[in-house]
C-alpha positions as CSV (number, residue, x, y, z in Angstrom):
1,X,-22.2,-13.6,-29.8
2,X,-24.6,-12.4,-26.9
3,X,-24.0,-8.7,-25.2
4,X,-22.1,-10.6,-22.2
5,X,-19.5,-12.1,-24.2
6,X,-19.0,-9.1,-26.2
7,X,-18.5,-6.6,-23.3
8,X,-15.9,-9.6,-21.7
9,X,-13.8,-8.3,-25.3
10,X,-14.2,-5.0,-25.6
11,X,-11.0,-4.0,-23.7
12,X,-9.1,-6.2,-26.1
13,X,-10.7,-5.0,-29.2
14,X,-9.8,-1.2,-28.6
15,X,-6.4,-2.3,-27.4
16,X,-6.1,-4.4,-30.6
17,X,-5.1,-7.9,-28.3
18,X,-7.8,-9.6,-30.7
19,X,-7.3,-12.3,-33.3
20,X,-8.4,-11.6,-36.8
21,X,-11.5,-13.4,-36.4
22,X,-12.4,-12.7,-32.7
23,X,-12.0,-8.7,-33.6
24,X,-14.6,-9.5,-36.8
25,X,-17.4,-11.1,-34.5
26,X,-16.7,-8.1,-32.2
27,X,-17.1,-5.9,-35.2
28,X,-19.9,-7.5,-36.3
29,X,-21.6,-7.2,-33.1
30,X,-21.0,-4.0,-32.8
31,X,-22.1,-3.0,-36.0
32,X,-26.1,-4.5,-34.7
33,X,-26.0,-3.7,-31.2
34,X,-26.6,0.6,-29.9
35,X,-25.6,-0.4,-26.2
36,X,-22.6,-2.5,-26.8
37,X,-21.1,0.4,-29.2
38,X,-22.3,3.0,-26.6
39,X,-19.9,0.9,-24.3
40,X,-17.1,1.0,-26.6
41,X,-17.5,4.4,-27.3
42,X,-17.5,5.2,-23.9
43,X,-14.3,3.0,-22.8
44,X,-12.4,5.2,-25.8
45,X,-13.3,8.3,-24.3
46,X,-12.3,7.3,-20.6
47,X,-8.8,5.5,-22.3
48,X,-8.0,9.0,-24.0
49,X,-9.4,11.0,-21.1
50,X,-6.6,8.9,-19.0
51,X,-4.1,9.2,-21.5
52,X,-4.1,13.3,-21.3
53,X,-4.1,13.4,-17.7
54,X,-1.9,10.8,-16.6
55,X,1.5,10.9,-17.9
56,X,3.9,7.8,-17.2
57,X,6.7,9.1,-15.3
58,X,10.2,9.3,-17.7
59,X,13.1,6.4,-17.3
60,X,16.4,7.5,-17.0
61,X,18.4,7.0,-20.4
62,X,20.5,3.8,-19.2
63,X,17.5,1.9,-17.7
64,X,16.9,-0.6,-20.8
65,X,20.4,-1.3,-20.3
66,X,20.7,-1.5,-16.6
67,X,17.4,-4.4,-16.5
68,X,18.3,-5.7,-19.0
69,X,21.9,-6.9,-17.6
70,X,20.4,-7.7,-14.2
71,X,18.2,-10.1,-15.7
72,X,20.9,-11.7,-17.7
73,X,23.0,-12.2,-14.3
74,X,20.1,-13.2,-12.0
75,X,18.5,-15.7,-14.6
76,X,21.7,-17.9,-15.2
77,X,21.6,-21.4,-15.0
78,X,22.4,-23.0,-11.8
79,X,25.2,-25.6,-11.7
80,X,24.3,-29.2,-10.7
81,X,25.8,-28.8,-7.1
82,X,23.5,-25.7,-6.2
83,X,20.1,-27.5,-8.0
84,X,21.2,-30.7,-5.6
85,X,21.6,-28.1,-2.8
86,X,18.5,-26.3,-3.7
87,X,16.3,-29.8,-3.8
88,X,17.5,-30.8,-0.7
89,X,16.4,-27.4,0.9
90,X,13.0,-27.8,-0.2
91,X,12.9,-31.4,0.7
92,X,14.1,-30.3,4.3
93,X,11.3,-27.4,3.8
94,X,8.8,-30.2,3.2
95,X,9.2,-32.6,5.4
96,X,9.8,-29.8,8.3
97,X,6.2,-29.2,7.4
98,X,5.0,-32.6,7.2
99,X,6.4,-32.9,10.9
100,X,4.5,-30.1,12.2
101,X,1.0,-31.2,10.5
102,X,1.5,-34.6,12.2
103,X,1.4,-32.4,15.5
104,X,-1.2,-31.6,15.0
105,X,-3.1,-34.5,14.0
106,X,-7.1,-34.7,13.3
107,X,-8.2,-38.1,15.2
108,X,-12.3,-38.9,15.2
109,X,-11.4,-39.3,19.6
110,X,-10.5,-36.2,19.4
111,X,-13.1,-34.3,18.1
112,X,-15.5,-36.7,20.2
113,X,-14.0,-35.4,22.8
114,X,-14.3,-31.7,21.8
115,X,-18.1,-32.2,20.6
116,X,-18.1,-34.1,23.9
117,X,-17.9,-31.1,26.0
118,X,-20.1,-28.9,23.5
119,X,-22.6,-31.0,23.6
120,X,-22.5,-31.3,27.9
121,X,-22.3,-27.2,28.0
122,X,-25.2,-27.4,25.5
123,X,-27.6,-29.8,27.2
124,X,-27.0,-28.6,30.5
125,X,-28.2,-24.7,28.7
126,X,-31.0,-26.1,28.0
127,X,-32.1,-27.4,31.0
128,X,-31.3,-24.5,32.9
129,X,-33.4,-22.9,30.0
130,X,-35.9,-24.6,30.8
131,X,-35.7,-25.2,34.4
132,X,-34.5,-21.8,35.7
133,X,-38.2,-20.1,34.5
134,X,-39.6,-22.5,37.4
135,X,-37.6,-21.9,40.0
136,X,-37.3,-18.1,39.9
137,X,-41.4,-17.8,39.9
138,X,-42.4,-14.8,41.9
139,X,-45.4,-15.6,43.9
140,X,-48.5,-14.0,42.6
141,X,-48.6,-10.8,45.5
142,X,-45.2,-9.9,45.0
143,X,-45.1,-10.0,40.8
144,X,-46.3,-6.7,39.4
145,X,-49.9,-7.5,37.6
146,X,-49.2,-10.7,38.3
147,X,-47.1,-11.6,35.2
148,X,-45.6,-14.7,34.6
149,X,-41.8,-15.6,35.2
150,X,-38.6,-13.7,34.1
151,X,-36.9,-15.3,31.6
152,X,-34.0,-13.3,31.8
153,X,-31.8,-15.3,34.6
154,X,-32.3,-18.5,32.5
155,X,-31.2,-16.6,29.2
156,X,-27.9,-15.7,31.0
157,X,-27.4,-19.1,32.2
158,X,-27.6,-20.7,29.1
159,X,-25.5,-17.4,27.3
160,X,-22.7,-17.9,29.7
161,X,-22.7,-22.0,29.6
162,X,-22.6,-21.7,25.7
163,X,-19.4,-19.6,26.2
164,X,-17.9,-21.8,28.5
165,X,-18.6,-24.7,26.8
166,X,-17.8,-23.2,23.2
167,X,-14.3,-22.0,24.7
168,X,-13.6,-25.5,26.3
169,X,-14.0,-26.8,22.5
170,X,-12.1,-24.2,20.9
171,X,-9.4,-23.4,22.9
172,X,-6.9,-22.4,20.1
173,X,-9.5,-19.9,18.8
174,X,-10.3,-18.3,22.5
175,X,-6.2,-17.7,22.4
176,X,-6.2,-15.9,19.4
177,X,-9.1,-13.8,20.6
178,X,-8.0,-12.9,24.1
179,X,-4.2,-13.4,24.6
180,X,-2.4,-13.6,27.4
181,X,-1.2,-11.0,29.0
């Protein structure tokens, strides 16, 4: 067995949770392998290390008792009436939620239409992008060291279009992010 699979069984070696022949290839291993037994031998200190400090807290003296009798009244077997009333409350459950999935039904029309008006707030982004550069053009005299045109109306054009058109799309989401007041 490799390192990885030994390390996976460590925990259940020191506990004793292995078979017979899992614990001897974990043995084995052991026996060949410095860092795996350095592992071990750490994971025995930190078990004992817990084991001092943390005591489990004490049960009172009729607990055993007490569970046991509540699960011997609340694990009884359930008469034919109440499983035929039970399976028709889950049935009810069921189709109560089949009824609300079908209201909300995926149809390929309607995400057309939702891609529809992405798509529109997109396009129309970009050709403000790339329109809105042009028609904000300072002239030459007035631009400081005659640089070229600010890009920064277009950017918020297209920023605020992408929102609008993202929250046309998305409307349930937009809801759960900003609720009404």
């Amino acid at each position: 067995m490799d390192c990885e699979a030994i390390e996976s069984r460590i925990l259940d070696y020191l506990d004793q949770q292995l078979a017979a022949g899992d614990r001897a290839l974990v043995e084995t291993h052991l026996a060949g392998c410095p860092a795996c037994r350095a592992l071990a031998r750490q994971l025995e200190q930190l078990d004992a290390s817990l084991a001092r400090s943390v005591k489990p807290p004490a049960l009172s003296a009729g607990f055993d008792a007490r569970l046991r009798q509540r699960l011997q009244n609340e694990t009884k077997a359930l008469s034919e009436v109440e499983r035929a009333e039970r399976k028709r409350q889950l049935q009810a459950e069921f189709e109560a939620g089949l009824a609300q999935l079908a209201g909300h039904r995926f149809t390929v029309g309607g995400l057309l239409n939702t891609l529809g008006y992405a798509a529109l707030g997109g396009l129309v982004g970009g050709l403000l992008w790339q329109l809105l550069p042009r028609a904000t053009t300072l002239p030459s005299g007035l631009s400081s060291g005659g640089a070229g045109p600010s890009l920064l109306p277009s950017f918020v054009a297209s920023a605020v279009l992408l929102i609008i058109s993202l929250a046309i799309a998305f409307p349930r989401q937009v809801r759960r992010l900003w609720p009404a007041s």
